[in-house]
C-alpha positions as CSV (number, residue, x, y, z in Angstrom):
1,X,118.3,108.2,24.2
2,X,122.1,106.8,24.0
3,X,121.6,106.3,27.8
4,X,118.6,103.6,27.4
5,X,119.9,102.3,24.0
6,X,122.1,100.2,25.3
7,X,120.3,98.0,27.6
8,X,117.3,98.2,25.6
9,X,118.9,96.1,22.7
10,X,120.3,93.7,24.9
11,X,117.2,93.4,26.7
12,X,114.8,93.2,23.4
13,X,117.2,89.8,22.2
14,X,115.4,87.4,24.7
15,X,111.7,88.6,23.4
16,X,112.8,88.3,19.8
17,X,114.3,84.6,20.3
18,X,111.3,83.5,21.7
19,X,109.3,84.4,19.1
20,X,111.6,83.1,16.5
21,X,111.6,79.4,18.9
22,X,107.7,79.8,18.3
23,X,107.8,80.2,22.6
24,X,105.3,83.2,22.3
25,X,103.5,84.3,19.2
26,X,104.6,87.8,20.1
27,X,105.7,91.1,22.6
28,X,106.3,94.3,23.2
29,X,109.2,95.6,25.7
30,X,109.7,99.2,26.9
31,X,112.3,101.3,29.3
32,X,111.3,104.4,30.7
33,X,113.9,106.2,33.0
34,X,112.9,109.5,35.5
35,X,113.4,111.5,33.1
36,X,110.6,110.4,30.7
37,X,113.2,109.2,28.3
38,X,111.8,106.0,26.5
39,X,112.1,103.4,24.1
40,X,109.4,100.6,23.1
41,X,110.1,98.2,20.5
42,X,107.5,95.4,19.5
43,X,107.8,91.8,17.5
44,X,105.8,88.6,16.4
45,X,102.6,89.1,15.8
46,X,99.5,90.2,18.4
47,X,97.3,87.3,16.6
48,X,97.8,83.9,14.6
49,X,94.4,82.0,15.0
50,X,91.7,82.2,13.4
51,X,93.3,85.4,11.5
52,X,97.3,86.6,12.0
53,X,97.9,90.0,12.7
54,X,101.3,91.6,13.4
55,X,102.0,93.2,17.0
56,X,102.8,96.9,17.1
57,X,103.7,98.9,19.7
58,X,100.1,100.8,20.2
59,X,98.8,96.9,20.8
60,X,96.2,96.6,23.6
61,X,97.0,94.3,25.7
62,X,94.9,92.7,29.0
63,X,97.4,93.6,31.6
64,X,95.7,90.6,33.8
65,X,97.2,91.0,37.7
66,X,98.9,94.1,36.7
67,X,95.4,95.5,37.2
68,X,96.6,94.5,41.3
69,X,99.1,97.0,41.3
70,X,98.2,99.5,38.6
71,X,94.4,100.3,39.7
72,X,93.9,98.7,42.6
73,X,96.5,99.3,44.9
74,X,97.1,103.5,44.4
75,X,93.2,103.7,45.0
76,X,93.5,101.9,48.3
77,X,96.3,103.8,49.6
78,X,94.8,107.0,48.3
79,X,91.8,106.2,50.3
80,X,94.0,105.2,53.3
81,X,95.8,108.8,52.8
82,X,92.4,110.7,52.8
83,X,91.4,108.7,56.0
84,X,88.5,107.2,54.7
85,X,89.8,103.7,55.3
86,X,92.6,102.5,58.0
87,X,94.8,100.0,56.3
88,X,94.5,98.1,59.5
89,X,90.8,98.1,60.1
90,X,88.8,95.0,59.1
91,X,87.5,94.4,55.6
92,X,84.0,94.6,57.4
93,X,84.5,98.0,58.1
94,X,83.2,98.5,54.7
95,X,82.3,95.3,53.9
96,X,80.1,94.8,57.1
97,X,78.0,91.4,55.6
98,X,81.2,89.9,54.8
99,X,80.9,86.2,56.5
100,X,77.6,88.5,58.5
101,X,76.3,85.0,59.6
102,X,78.9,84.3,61.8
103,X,80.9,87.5,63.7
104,X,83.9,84.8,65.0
105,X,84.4,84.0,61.2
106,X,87.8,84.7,60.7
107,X,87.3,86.1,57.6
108,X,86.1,88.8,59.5
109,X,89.1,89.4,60.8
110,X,91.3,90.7,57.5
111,X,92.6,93.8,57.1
112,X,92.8,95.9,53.9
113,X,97.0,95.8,54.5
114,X,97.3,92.1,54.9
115,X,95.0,91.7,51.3
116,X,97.4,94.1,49.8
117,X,100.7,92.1,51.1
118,X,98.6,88.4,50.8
119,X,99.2,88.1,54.4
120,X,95.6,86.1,54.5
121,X,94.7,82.3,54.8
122,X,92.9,82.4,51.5
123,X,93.4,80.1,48.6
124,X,95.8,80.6,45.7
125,X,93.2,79.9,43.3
126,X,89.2,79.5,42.9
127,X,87.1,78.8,39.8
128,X,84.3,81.4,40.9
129,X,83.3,81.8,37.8
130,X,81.9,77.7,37.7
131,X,79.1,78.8,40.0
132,X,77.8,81.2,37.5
133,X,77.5,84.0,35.4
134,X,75.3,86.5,37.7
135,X,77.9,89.0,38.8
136,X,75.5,90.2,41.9
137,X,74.7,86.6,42.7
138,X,78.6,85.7,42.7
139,X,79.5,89.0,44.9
140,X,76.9,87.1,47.6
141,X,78.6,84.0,47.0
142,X,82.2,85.1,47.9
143,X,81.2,87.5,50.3
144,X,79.5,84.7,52.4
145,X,81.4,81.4,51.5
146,X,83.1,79.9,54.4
147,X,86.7,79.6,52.6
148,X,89.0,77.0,53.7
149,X,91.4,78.7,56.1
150,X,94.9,77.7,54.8
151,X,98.8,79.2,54.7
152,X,98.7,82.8,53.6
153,X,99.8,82.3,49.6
154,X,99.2,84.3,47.1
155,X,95.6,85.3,46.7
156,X,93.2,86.6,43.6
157,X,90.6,86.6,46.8
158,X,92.6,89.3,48.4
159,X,92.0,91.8,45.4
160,X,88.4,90.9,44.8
161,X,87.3,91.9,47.7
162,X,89.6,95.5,47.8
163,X,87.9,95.7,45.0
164,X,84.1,95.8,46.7
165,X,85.7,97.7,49.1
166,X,85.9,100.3,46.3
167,X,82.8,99.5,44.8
168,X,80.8,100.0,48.2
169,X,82.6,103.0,49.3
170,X,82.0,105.1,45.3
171,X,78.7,103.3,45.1
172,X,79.8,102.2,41.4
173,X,81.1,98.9,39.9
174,X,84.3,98.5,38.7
175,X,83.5,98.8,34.7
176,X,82.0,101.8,36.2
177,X,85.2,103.8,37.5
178,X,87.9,105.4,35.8
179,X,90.3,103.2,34.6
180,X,93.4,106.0,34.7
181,X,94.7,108.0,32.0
182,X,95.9,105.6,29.0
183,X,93.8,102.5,30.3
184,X,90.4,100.6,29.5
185,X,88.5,98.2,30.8
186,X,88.2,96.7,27.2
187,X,89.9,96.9,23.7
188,X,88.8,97.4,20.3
189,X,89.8,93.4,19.0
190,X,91.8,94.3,16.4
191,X,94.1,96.5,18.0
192,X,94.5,93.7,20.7
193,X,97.2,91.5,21.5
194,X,94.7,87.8,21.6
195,X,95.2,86.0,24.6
196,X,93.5,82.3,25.4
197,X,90.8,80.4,22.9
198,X,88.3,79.9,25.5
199,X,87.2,76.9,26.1
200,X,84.0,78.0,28.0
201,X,82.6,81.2,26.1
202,X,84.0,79.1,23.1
203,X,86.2,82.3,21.0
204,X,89.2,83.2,20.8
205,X,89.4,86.3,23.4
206,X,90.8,89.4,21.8
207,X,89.9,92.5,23.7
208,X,87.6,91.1,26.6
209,X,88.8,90.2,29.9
210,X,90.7,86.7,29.8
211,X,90.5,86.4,33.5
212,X,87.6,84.0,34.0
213,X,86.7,85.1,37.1
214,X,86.8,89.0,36.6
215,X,84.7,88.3,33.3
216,X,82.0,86.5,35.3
217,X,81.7,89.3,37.7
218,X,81.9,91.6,34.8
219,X,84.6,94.0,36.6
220,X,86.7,93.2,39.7
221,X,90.2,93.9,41.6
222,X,92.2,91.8,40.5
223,X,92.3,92.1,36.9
224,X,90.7,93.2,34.3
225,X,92.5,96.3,33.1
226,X,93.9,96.8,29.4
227,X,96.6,99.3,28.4
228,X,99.7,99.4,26.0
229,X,103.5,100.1,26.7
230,X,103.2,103.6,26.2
231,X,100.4,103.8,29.1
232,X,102.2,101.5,31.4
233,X,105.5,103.3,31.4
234,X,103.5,106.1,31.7
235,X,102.5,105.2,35.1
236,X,105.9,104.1,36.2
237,X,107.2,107.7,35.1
238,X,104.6,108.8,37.5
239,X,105.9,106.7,40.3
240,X,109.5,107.3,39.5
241,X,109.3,111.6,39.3
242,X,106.8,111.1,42.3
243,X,103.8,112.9,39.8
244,X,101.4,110.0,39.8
245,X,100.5,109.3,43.3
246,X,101.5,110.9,46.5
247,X,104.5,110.6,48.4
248,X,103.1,108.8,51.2
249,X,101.6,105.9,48.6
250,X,104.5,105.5,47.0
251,X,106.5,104.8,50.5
252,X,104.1,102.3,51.1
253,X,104.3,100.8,47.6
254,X,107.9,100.3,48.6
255,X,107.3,99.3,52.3
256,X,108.4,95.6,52.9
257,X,105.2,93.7,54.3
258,X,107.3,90.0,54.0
259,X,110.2,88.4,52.5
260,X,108.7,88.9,48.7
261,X,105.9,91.6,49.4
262,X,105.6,94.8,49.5
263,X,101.9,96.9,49.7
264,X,100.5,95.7,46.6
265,X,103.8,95.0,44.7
266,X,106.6,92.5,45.2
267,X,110.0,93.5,46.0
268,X,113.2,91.4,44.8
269,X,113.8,87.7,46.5
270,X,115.9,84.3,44.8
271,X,114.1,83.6,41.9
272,X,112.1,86.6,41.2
273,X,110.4,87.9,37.9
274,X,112.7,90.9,37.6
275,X,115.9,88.5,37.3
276,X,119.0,88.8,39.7
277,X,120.0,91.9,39.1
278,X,117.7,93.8,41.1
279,X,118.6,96.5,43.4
280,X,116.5,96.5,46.7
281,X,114.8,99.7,45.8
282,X,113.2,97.8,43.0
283,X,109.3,96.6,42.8
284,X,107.6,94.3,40.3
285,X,104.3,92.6,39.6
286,X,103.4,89.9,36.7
287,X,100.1,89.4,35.0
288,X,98.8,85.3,34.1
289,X,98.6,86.4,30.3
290,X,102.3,87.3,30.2
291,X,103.0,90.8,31.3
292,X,104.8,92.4,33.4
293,X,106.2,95.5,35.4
294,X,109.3,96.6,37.0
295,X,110.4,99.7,38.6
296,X,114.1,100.6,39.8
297,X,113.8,103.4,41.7
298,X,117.7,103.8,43.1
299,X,118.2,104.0,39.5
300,X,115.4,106.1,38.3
301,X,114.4,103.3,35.7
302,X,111.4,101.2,34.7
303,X,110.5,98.3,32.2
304,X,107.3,96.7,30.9
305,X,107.6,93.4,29.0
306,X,104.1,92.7,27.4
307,X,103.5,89.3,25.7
308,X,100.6,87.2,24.7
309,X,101.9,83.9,25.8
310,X,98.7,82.1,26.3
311,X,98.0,82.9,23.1
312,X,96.2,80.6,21.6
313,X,96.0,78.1,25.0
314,X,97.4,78.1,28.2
315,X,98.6,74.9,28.2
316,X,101.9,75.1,26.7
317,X,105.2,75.6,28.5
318,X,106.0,79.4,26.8
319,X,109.2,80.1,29.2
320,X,107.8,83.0,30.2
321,X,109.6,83.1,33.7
322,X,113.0,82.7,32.1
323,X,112.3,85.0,29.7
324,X,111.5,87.7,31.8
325,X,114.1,87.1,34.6
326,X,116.4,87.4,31.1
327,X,115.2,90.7,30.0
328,X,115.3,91.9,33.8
329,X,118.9,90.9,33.9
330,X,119.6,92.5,30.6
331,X,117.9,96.0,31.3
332,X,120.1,95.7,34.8
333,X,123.2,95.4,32.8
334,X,124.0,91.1,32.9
């Protein structure tokens, strides 16, 4: 444990001087290294309107996009593996009525690795969940809108539809599958961090799904997924000793796809979540409600930051970014 101790109180200054500046209401960081050695420490509080409840380090918390990388990702590849799908086929291998009323749609022209590495022209953002609240009705919708064909950026789009890829080829919905060992698709709401005070279903989320769009389809790729410290660094461990996915998946989780992308991850650029300090070997991903994973593997060491930063809107400028490329820094010895 002397090994980890170190970094880890360095590392745990920058949450606890947020929380003290009133930045966040509260967090939870925790360093795993290959050996399953670990340390999680938590502070603030997981709650402060209409109640205030203390953060712990069992808290729940809605891991947002992490759901990308943690879920989504390891079953595509695992399907990619098992040759069930080829990371370079169309989408409409599987998702054959994908833009079906028009085959030069160039929608119908994405591949499974280029939604993984957001190599596709879709848009950075879209308010699905304005055009209702039938999940089946809003599958129909994305599957056959003609999207505006723009620079490849970062995409939710990209995930959604991996994720009907998955729900087509198991024949069950997302809410339906396993979530992994250590992971939900919701939270009891007490032992939740809270995240945003809606302003459309009109509560203050704790336990349910912030993403708006995942909510409205009631399960989807690109988020959605709940889990604490304990189970995130679990995964990492599994990724790090090479026990929770195959060696093959893993490669590919670390296989460059651009200048910030990797399958399913990002991988260390200027300006990056996991701070400077990076080694090359290392892969990260961020969720909106403010967490976050990183995994070092030259030096056999991972680190989850988990926050509640939207907590109790979105609108408020919670440093999160610094904060984070801070704590990277720190674990990486700054």
């Amino acid at each position: 444990m002397i090994k980890l101790a170190t970094p880890f109180d360095r590392a745990f200054r920058p949450l606890e001087a947020a929380v003290t500046e009133g930045r966040i209401p509260g967090g939870v960081l925790g360093i795993v290294d290959k050996n399953g050695e670990r340390i999680i420490k938590a502070t603030g509080c997981a709650q402060l309107v209409p109640t205030v409840r203390p953060m712990h380090v069992e808290t729940w918390f809605d891991l947002a996009s992490l759901t990308k990388v943690i879920f989504t990702t390891p079953r595509i590849l695992a399907l990619a593996e098992e040759g069930v799908i080829d990371l370079d086929a169309p989408l409409i291998s599987v998702l054959p009525d994908l833009r079906q009323y028009d085959a030069e749609a160039w929608e119908r022209k994405v591949t499974f690795r280029q939604c993984l590495g957001h190599q596709t022209p879709f848009p950075a953002v879209e308010p699905i969940y304005t055009y209702g609240r039938d999940p089946e009705l809003l599958r129909a919708f994305i599957l056959q809108r003609e999207w505006l064909k723009r620079e490849p950026v970062y995409s939710d789009i990209n995930f959604i539809l991996l994720g009907f890829a998955l729900e087509r080829l198991t024949g069950r919905t997302i809410r339906d599958m396993d979530p992994g060992l250590g992971f939900a698709w919701s939270a009891e709401p007490d032992g939740a961090a809270a995240t945003e005070d809606c302003t459309w279903r009109h509560r203050v989320l704790s336990g349910e799904v912030h993403d708006d769009n995942c909510s409205a389809l009631q399960g989807a790729g690109h988020a959605g997924l709940f889990g604490t410290a304990a189970s995130i660094l679990d995964f990492a461990g599994g990724l790090l000793d090479g026990g929770g996915a195959s060696e093959r998946s893993i490669a590919l989780m670390r296989t460059p796809l651009s200048a910030t992308r990797t399958h399913g991850w990002e991988r260390p650029y200027e300006g990056w979540s996991g701070g400077a300090l990076c080694g090359p070997a290392t892969i990260g991903h961020t969720g909106f409600t403010g967490t976050g994973l990183w995994i070092d593997f030259d030096k056999g060491r991972a680190w989850t930051l988990l926050t509640n930063r939207i907590h109790p809107t979105r609108h408020f400028d919670s440093g999160i970014a610094s904060l984070r490329q801070a704590v990277g820094d720190l674990v990486n010895g700054a």
